[in-house]
VEXDREN-2710 file (C-alpha; in Angstrom, 1 decimal):
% VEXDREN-2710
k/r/px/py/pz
1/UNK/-12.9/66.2/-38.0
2/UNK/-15.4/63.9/-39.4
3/UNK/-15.1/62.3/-42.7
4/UNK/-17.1/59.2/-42.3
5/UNK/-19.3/58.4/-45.6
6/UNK/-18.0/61.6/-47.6
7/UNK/-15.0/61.3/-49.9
8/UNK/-11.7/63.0/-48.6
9/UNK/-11.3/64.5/-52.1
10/UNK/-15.0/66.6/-51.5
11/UNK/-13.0/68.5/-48.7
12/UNK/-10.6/71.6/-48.5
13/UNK/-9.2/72.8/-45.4
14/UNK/-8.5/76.5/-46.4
15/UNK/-6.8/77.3/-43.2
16/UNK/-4.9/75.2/-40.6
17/UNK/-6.2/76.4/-37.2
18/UNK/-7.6/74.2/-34.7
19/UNK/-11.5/74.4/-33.3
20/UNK/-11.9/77.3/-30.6
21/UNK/-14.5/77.3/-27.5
22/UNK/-17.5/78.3/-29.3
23/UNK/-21.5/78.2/-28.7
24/UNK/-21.8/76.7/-32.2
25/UNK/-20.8/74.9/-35.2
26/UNK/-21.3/77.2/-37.9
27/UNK/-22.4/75.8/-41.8
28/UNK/-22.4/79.0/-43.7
29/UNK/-24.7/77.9/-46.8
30/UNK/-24.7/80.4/-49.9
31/UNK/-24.5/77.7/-53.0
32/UNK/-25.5/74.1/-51.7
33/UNK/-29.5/76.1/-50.3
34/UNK/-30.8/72.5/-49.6
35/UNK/-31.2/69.6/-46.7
36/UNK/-31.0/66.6/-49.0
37/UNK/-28.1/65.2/-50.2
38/UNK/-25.9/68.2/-49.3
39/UNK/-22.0/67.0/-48.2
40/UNK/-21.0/70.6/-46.4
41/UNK/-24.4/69.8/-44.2
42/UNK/-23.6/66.4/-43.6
43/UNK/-20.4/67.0/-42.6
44/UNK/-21.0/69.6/-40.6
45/UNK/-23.5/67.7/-38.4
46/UNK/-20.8/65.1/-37.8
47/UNK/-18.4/68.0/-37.4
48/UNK/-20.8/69.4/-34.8
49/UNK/-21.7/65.8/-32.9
50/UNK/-18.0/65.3/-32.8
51/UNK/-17.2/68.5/-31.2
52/UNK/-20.4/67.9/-28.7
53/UNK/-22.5/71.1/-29.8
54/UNK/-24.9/72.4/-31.6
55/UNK/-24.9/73.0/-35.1
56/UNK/-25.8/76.6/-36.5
57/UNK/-26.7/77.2/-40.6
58/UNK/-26.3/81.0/-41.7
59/UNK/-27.5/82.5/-45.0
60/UNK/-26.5/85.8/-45.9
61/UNK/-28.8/87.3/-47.9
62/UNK/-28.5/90.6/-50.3
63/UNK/-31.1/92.0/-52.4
64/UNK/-28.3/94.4/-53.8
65/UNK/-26.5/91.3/-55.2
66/UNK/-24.8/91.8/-58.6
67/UNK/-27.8/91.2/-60.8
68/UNK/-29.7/89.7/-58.7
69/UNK/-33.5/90.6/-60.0
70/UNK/-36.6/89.9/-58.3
71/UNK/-37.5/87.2/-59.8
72/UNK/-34.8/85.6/-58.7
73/UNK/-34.8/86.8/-55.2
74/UNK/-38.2/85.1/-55.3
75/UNK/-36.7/81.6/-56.7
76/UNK/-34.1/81.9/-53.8
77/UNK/-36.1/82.8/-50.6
78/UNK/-38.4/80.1/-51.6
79/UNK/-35.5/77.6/-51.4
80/UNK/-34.9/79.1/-48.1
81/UNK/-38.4/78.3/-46.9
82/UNK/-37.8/74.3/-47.5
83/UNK/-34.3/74.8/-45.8
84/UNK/-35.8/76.6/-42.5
85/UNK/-38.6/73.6/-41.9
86/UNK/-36.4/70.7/-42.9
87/UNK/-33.5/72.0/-40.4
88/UNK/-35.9/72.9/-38.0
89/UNK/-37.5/69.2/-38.4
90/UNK/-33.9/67.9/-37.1
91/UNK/-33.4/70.2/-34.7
92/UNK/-30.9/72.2/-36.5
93/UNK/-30.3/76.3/-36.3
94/UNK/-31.1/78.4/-39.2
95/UNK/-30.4/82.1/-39.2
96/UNK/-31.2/84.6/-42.4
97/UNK/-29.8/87.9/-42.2
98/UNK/-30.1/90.4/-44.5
99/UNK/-26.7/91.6/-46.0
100/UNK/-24.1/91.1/-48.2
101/UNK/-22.9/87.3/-47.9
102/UNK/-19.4/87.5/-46.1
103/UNK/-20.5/90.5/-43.7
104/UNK/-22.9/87.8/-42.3
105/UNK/-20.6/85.0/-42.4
106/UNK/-18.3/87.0/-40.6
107/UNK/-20.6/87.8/-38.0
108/UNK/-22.0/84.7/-37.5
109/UNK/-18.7/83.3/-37.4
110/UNK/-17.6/85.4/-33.8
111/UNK/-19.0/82.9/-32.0
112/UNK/-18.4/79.8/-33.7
113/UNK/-16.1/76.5/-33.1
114/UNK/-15.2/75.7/-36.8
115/UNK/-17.0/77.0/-40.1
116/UNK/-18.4/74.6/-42.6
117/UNK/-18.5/76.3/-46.2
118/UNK/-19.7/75.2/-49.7
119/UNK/-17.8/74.9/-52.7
120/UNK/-18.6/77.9/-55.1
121/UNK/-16.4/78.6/-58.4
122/UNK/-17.1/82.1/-59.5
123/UNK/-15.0/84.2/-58.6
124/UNK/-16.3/86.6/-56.0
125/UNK/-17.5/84.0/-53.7
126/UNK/-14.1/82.4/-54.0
127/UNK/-12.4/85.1/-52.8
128/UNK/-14.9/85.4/-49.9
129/UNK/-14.0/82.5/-49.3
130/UNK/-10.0/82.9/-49.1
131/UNK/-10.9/86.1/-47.0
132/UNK/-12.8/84.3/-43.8
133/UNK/-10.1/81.5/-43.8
134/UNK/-7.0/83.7/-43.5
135/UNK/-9.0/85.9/-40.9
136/UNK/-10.5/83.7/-38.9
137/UNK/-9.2/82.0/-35.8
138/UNK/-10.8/78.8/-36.3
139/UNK/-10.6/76.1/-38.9
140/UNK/-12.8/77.0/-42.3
141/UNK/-13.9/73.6/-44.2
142/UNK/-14.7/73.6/-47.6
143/UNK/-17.1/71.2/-48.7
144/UNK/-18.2/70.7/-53.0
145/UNK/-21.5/68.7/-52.9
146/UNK/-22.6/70.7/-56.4
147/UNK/-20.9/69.1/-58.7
148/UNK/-20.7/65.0/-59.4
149/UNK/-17.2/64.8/-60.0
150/UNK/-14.8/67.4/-57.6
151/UNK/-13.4/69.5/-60.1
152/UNK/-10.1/69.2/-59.1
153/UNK/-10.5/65.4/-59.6
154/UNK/-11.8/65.2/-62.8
155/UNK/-8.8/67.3/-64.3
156/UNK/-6.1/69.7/-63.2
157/UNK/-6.3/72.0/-65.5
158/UNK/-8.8/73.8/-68.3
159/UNK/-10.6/71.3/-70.5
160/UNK/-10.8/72.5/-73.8
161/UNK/-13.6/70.2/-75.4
162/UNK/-16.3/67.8/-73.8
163/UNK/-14.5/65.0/-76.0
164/UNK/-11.2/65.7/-73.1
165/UNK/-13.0/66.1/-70.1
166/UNK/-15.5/62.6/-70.8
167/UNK/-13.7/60.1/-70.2
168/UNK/-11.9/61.9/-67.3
169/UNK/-15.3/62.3/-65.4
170/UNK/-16.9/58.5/-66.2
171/UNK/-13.6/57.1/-64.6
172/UNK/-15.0/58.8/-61.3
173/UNK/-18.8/58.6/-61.7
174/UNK/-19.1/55.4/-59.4
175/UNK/-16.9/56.4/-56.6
176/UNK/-19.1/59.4/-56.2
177/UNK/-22.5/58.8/-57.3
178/UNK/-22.5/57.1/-53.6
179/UNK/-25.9/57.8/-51.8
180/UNK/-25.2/60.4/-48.8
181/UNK/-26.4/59.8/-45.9
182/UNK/-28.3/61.6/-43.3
183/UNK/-26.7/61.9/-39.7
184/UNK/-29.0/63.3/-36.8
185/UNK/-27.6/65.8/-34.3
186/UNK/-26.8/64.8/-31.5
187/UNK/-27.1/68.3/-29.3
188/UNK/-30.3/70.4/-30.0
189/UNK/-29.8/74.0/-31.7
190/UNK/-31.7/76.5/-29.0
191/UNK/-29.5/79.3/-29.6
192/UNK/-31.8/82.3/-29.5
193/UNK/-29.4/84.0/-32.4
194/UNK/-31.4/86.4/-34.6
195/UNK/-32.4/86.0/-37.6
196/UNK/-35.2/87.0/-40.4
197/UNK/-38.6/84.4/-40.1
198/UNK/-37.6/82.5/-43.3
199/UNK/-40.3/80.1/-43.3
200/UNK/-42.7/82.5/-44.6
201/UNK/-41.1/83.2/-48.4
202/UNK/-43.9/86.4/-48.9
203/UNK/-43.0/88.0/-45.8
204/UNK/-40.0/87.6/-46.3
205/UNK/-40.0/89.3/-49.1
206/UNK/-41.8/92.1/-47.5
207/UNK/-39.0/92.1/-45.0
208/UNK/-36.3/93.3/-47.3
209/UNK/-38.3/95.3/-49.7
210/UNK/-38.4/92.7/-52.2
211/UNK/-41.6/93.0/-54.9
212/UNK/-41.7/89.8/-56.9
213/UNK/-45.1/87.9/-57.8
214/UNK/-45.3/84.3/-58.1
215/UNK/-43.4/83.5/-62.0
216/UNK/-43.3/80.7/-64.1
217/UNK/-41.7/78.5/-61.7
218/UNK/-41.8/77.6/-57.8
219/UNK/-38.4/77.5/-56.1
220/UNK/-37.3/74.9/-53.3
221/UNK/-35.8/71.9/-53.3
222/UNK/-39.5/70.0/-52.4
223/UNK/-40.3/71.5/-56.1
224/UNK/-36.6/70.8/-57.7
225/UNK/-37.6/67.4/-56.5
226/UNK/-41.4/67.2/-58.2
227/UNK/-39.7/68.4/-61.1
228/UNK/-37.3/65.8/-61.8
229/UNK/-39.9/63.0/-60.6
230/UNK/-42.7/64.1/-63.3
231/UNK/-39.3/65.1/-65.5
232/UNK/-38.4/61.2/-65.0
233/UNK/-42.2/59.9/-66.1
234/UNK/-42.9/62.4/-68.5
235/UNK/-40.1/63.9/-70.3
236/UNK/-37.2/61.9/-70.3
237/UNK/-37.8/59.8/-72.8
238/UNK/-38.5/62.3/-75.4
239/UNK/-35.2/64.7/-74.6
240/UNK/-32.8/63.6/-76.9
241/UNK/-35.2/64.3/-79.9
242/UNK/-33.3/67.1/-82.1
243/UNK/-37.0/67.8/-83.3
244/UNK/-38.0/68.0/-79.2
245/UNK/-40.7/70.9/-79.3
246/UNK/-39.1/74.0/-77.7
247/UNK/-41.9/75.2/-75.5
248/UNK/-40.5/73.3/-72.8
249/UNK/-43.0/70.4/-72.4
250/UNK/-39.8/68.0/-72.6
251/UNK/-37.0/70.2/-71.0
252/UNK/-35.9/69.1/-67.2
253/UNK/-36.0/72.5/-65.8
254/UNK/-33.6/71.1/-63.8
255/UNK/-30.8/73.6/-64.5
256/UNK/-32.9/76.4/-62.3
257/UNK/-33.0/74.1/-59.1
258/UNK/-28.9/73.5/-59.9
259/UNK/-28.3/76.7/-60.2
260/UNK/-29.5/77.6/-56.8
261/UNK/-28.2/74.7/-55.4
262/UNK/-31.8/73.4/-54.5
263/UNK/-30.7/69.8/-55.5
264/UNK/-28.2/67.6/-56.0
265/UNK/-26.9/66.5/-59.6
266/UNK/-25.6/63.6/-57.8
267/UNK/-29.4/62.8/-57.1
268/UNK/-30.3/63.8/-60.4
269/UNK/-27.7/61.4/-62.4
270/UNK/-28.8/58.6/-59.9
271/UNK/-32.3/58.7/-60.7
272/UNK/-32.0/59.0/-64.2
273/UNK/-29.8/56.1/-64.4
274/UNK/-32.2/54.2/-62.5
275/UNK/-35.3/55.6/-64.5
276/UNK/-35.4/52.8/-66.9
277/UNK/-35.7/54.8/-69.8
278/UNK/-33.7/54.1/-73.0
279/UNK/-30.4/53.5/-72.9
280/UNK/-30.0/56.3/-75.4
281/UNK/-32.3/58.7/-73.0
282/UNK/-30.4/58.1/-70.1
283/UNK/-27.1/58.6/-72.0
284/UNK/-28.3/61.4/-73.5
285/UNK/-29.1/63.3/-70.2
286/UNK/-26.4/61.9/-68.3
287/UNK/-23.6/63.6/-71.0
288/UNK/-25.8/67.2/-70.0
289/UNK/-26.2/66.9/-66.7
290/UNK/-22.9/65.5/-66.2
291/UNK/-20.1/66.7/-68.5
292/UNK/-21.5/69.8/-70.1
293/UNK/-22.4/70.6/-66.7
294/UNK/-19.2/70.3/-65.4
295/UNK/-17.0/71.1/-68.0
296/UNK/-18.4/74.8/-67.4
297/UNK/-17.4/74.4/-64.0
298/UNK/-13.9/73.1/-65.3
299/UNK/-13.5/76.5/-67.4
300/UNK/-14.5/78.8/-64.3
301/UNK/-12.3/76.9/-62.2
302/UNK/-9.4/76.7/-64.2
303/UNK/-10.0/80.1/-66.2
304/UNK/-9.7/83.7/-64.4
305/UNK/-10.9/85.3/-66.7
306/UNK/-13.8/83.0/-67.8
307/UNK/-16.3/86.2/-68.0
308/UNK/-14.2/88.1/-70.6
309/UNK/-13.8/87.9/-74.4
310/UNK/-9.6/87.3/-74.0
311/UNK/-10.5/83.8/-72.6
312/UNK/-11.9/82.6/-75.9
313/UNK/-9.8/80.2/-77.9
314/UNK/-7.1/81.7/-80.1
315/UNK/-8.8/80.2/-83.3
316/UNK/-12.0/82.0/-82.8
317/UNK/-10.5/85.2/-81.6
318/UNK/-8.5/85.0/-84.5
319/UNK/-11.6/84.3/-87.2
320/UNK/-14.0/86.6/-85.5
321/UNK/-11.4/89.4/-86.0
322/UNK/-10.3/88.8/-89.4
323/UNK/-14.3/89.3/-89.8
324/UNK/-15.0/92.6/-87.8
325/UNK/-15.4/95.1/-90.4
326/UNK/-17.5/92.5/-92.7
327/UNK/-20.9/94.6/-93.5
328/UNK/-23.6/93.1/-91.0
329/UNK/-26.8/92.4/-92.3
330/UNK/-28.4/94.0/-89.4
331/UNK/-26.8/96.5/-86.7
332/UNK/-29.3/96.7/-83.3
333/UNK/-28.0/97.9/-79.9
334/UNK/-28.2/96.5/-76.6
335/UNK/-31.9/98.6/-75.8
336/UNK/-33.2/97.4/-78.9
337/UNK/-32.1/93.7/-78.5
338/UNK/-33.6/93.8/-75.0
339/UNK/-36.9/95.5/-76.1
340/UNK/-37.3/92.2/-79.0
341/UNK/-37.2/94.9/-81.6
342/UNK/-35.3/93.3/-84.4
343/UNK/-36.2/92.1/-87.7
344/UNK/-36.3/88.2/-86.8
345/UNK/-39.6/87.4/-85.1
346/UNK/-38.0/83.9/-84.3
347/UNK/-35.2/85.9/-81.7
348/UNK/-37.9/88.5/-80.4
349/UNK/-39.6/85.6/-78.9
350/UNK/-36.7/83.7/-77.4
351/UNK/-36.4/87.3/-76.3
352/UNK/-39.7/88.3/-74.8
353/UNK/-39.5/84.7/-73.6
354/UNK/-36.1/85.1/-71.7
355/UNK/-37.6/88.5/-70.6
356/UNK/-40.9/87.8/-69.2
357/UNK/-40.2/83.7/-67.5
358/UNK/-36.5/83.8/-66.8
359/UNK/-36.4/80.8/-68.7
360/UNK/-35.4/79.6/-72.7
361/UNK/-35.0/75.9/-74.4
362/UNK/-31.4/75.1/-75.2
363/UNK/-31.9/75.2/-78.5
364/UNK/-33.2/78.7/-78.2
365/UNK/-30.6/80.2/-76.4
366/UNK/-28.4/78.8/-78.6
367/UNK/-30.0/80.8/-81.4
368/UNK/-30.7/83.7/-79.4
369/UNK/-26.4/84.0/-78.8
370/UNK/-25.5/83.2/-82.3
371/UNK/-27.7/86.1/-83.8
372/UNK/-26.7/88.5/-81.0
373/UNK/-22.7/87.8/-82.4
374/UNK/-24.5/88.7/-86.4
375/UNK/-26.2/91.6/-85.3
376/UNK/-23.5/93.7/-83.1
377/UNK/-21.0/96.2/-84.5
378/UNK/-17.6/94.1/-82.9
379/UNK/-17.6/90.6/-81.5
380/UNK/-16.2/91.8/-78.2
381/UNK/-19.7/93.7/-78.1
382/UNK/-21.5/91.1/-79.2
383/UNK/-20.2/89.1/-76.0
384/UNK/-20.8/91.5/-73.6
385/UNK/-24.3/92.6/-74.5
386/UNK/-24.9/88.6/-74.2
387/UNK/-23.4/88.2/-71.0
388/UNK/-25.1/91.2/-69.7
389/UNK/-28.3/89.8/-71.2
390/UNK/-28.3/86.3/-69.9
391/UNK/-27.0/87.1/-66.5
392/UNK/-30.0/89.6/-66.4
393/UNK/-32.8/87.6/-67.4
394/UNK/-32.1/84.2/-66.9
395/UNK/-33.0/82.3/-63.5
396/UNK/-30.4/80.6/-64.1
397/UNK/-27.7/83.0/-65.4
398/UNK/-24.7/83.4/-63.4
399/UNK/-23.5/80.6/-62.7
400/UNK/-20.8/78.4/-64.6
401/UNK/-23.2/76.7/-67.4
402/UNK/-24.2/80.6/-67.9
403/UNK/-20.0/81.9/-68.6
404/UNK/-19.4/78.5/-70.7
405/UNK/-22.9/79.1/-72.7
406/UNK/-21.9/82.4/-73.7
407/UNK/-18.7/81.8/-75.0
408/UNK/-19.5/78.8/-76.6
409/UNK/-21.5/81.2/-78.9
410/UNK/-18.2/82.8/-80.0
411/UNK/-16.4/79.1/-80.3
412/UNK/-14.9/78.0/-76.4
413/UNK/-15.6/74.2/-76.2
414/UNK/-16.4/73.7/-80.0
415/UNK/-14.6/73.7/-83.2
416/UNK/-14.1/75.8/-86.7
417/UNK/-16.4/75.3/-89.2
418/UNK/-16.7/76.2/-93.1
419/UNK/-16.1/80.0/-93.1
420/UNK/-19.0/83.0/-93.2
421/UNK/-18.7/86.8/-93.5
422/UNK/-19.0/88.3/-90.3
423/UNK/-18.8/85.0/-87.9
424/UNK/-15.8/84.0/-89.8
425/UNK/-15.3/80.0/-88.8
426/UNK/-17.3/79.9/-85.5
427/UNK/-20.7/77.6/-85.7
428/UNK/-23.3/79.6/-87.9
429/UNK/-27.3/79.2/-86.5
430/UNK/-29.8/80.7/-89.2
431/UNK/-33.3/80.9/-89.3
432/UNK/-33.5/78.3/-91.7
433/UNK/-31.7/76.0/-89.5
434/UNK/-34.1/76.6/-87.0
435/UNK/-36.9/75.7/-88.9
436/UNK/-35.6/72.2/-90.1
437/UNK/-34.9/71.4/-86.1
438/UNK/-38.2/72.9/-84.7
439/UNK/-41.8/74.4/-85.7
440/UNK/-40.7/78.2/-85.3
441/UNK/-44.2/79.7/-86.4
442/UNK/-45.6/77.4/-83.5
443/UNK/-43.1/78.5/-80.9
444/UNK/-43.8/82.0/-81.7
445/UNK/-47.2/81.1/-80.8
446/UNK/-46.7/80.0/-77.9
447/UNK/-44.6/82.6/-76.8
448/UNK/-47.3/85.0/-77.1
449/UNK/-49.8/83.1/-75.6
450/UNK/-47.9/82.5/-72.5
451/UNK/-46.4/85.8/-72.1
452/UNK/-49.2/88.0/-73.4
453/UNK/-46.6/89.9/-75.6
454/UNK/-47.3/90.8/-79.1
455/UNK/-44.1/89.7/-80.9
456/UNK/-43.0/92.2/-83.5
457/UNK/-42.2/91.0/-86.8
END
């Protein structure tokens, strides 16, 4: 199969049968939703001119999904809008069923040659994943185009600080920062396969039943990509400020588009190298977008049980339990956290924020988590009220920055510091923290005035 102009190490062959008599080459897309700069695309054009036919996309999609909320399902069908005109622009076949991901796949996959997949490290889709391969009678191809570095490059095993996994990924950031290149198909998809009209994001909504206005933010890769180019003349230069004002007027907003894999970070870390901002700027954005970013996808990938409190590091399981029957200075439940009904008007409005725009400042949720692990009656609680939380809320929860976020509240990735009651020696963030790094009164301003929410005091 074709590997011309995409690195060997970005592909997995998950099964060793041969390509059948088909009608298709089949690309099942569920985490790379874009056209540009997509390696499971790429190579399954090439995969699809070398096998003389056609090349078929599929998306499965499930508005039952685990937590998936309609503000998401907004965000994601308008990513599938870009992808139905830009495939259709190169003569490529796009079919959106409604369904759960690997029922579709499946189906799709009857009457297909060989099956193009993209890398996805949670666990679910993983297993998906394993399951088509060893049922299938053709070859499955997995292709990771969402990450800079392959995973299984940068290490072999589970990182345990950014300081471990750095030097690791910069070894590797040339051979794979590589512009990809298009390739046009060379046999014209005119299948006549069903499928849902995804070029129409509000009717397709009305199609499966979804009700979601317009939020905060657009999805689709053309957005993803006027976000990072106004991002790139606007913002960049003032993002490594520790005094950056949270209401998001210098935050990427990047990690929303990555999450839904509406653009590359490949494409991302090139054009931010090539911004000619400061040197401490570009650095700066480069060590997020790069190895934070993928030492979260180093913990899902290496850690099975990434989503549960046993995962944590021994020292912080250790400290937080010496500390669990320390009087709290505040107990709240997971309703009341939710409704932004605590004492701390500074967390109600990352709350009501999170709530109402799917979308907090880093140094927010930051805050948010480390109050959440004050205010709950057992840190095994505390962690899954915040996972519930973020996964909930967040456009961009459930994904591997969103696991490694939330157990970075309780210590993964970080180190002890001078002990506290409750917290023991995990970071502490305190309202008076907050307001040497930020203007809190301001941001609870702002919060109100976007949202419309009164924010209880």
């Amino acid at each position: 199969m074709a590997t011309s102009l995409i690195d060997e190490d970005r592909l997995t062959a998950l099964n060793d049968r041969q390509p059948a008599r088909g009608a298709y080459v089949l690309y099942w897309m569920q985490a790379s939703v874009r056209t540009r700069e997509n390696h499971a695309l790429e190579y399954a054009v090439r995969t699809a001119n070398e096998l003389a036919m056609p090349l078929l996309v599929g998306f499965g999609l499930d508005p039952q999904y685990a937590e998936a909320q309609p503000r998401s399902l907004r965000f994601a069908v308008e990513g599938l809008r870009d992808v139905a005109r830009a495939l259709a622009r190169r003569d490529i076949g796009f079919v959106v069923r409604q369904g759960k991901p690997l029922d579709v796949a499946r189906r799709l996959a009857a009457d297909a040659a060989a099956m193009i997949v993209d890398r996805n490290y949670l666990r679910p889709p993983r297993r998906w994943r394993r399951q088509l391969a060893s049922s299938l009678e053709i070859p499955v191809i997995e292709v990771e185009s969402n990450v800079v570095v392959p995973v299984g490059v940068a290490s072999d095993k589970r990182e345990w600080a950014a300081r471990t996994l750095r030097p690791k990924l910069h070894d590797h950031l040339d051979r794979f920062l590589t512009e990809l290149t298009t390739t046009a198909i060379d046999h014209r998809a005119d299948l006549g396969v069903e499928s849902l009209d995804a070029g129409d994001a509000d009717g397709l909504l009305d199609t499966i039943g979804v009700e979601a206005p317009p939020g905060r933010f657009a999805g689709g890769e053309s957005q993803a990509n006027a976000v990072l180019t106004r991002f790139l003349d606007e913002g960049l230069e003032q993002h490594p400020g520790a005094d950056v004002a949270v209401n998001g007027d210098a935050s990427s907003h990047l990690s929303l588009y990555l999450h839904f894999g509406q653009i590359s970070p490949s494409t991302i870390t090139r054009r931010v190298m090539a911004s000619g901002a400061s040197p401490q700027a570009i650095d700066g954005f480069v060590e997020q977008v790069v190895v934070r970013r993928e030492l979260a996808h180093n913990y899902v990938w290496f850690e099975p049980d990434y989503d549960k409190f046993s995962a944590l590091p021994d020292w912080s399981r250790t400290t937080l339990d010496l500390h669990r029957d320390d009087a709290r200075e505040a107990l709240y439940t997971k309703a009341e956290l939710e409704a932004a009904a605590t004492h701390d008007r500074y967390w109600n409005a990352a709350m009501v924020e999170m709530r109402e725009t799917g979308y907090l400042h880093n140094r927010m949720r930051m805050y948010w988590g480390k109050r959440i692990l004050e205010w709950t009656n057992t840190p095994e609680y505390a962690f899954r009220v915040a996972l519930e939380l973020n996964n909930r809320h967040f456009l961009d929860g459930r994904d591997p920055n969103s696991y490694a976020n939330v157990a970075w509240v309780f210590g993964l990735h970080d180190q002890a510091f001078a002990e506290r009651p409750v917290i023991g020696k995990v970071r502490p963030m305190t309202p008076s923290g907050l307001e040497r790094k930020i203007d809190a009164p301001a941001y609870v301003a702002h919060v109100s005035e976007r949202t419309g929410v009164e924010i209880a005091e």
